[in-house]
N, C-alpha and C positions, 0 to 999 in steps of 0.2 A: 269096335269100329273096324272096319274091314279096309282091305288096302284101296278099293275104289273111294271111299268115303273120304281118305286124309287126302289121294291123289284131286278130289276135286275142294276139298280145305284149301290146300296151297292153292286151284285156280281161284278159287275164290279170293281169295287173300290176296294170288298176283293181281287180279281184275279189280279188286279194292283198291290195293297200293298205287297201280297205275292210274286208275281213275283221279285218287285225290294225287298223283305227283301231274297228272294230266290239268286237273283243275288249278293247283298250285301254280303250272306253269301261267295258266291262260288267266291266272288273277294277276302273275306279273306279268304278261304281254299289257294286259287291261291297264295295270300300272305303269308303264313302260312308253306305251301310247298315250298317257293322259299328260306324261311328264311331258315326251316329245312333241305335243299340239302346245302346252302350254309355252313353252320353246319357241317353236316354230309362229304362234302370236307373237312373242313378245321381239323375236326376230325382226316377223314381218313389220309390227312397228317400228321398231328401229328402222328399218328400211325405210319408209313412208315418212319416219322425222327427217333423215338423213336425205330423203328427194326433197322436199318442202325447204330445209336448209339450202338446197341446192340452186333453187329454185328461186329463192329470196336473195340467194347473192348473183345469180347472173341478173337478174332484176334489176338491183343495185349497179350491178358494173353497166347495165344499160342506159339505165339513168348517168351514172358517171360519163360513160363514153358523149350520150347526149350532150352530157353539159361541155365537158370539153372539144368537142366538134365545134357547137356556140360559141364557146370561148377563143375559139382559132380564127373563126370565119369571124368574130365583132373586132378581135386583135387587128385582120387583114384590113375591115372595111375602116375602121379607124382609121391606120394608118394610110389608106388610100384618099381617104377626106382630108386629112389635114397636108397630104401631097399636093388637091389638086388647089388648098386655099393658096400653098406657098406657091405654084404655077402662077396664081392670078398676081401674089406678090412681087415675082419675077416678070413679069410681063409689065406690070407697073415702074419697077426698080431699070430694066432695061428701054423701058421708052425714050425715044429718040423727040427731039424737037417736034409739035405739034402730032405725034405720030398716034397718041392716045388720050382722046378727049376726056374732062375729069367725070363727066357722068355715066357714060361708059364702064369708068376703070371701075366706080362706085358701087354700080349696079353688078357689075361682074362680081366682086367681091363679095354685098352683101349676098349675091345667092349660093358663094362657097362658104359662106360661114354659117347662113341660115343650113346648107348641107350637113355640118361640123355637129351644128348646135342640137338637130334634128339627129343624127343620127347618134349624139349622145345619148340621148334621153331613150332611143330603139335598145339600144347596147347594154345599155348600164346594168340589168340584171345578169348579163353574162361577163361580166368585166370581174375578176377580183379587186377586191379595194386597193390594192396598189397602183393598179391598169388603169381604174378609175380613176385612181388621183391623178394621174398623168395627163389622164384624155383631158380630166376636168381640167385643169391647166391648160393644156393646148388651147380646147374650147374660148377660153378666157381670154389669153392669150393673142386668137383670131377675132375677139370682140372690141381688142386694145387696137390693133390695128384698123379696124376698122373704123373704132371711133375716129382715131388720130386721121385717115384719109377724109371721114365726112365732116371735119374741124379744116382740116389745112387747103383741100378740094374745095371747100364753098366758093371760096371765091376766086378761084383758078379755074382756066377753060381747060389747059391741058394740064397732065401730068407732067411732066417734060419742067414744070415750072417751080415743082418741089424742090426746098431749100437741103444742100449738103445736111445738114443737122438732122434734117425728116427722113430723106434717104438712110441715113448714118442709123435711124431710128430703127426704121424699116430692116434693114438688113439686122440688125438686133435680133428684133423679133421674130426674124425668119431661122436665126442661129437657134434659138431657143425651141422653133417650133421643130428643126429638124434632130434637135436632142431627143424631144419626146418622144419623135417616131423612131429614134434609135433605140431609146429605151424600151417602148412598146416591142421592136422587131425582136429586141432580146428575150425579153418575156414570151413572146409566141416561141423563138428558139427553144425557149425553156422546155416550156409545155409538150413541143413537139419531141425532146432529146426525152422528156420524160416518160411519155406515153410509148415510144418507141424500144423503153428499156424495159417498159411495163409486160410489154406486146412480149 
């Protein structure tokens, strides 16, 4: 073998060698990228579970916000009804001699109670049961009064003509109606100190 013949052995040999460390390589790129896609999938799902989580709880918190808006605003109207029954109360309680005839007063009433009673029954799925229990009292409550005016009222022209005792009654049940709405105020206090701490 002559000196050309071994000089082109080694190119050979080197264009072999490099060939397969050339292939070698590009089988681990091939490997390398197969790892890195499967990766990069299993990435991207996570990503895609992790929006949909995301996405299920601002949901949720909207739904909550909903309900608690509802529950601020049937808080407020509650207690605005059972304000305006204890008005009609007061205006009955402070009548002067002939100044408020009894069917009037009656009439007046029953349409803040039938207010009360009506705006229970709107409310109550956004009330928690405590709230509930409350209003439902008050409710009852403006129904007790009212019976007693259209019992003691029958046969009186004006109001003016209720006895110490009815009156004595009266203001009773005006004490008790404005617990409720204290206790109701506190509860929206709640709600609102809560959501504010939330925020």
């Amino acid at each position: 073998m002559g000196p050309s013949e071994g000089l082109m052995d080694s190119k050979v040999l080197i264009a072999i060698v490099t060939s397969g460390v050339s292939i070698i390589v590009a089988g681990i790129s091939l490997v390398a990228s197969i790892i890195n896609t499967k990766q990069m999938g299993r990435s991207n799902l996570e990503v895609e579970k992790l929006r949909h989580e995301l996405s299920k709880q601002e949901r949720r918190e909207a739904a909550a916000d909903a309900h608690a808006d509802a529950s601020l605003t049937s808080l407020q109207s509650a207690i605005r009804a059972i304000q305006i029954f204890k008005d009609e109360m007061q205006v009955i309680l402070a009548a002067v001699e002939k100044s408020l005839d009894s069917e009037t007063a009656i009439s007046h009433v029953l349409q803040a109670r039938e207010k009360v009673f009506s705006l229970y029954e709107e409310v109550l799925p956004n009330l928690e049961k405590q709230d509930a229990d409350i209003f439902h009292g008050a409710k009852n409550r403006c129904l007790s009064v009212q019976n007693l005016l259209q019992k003691r009222l029958k046969e009186m022209r004006f109001v003016s003509e209720l006895s110490n005792d009815d009156r004595q009654q009266l203001y009773e049940y005006r004490s008790l109606l404005t617990d409720a709405q204290q206790t109701l105020r506190d509860s929206r206090a709640d709600k609102l100190a809560q959501r504010m701490t939330a925020a």
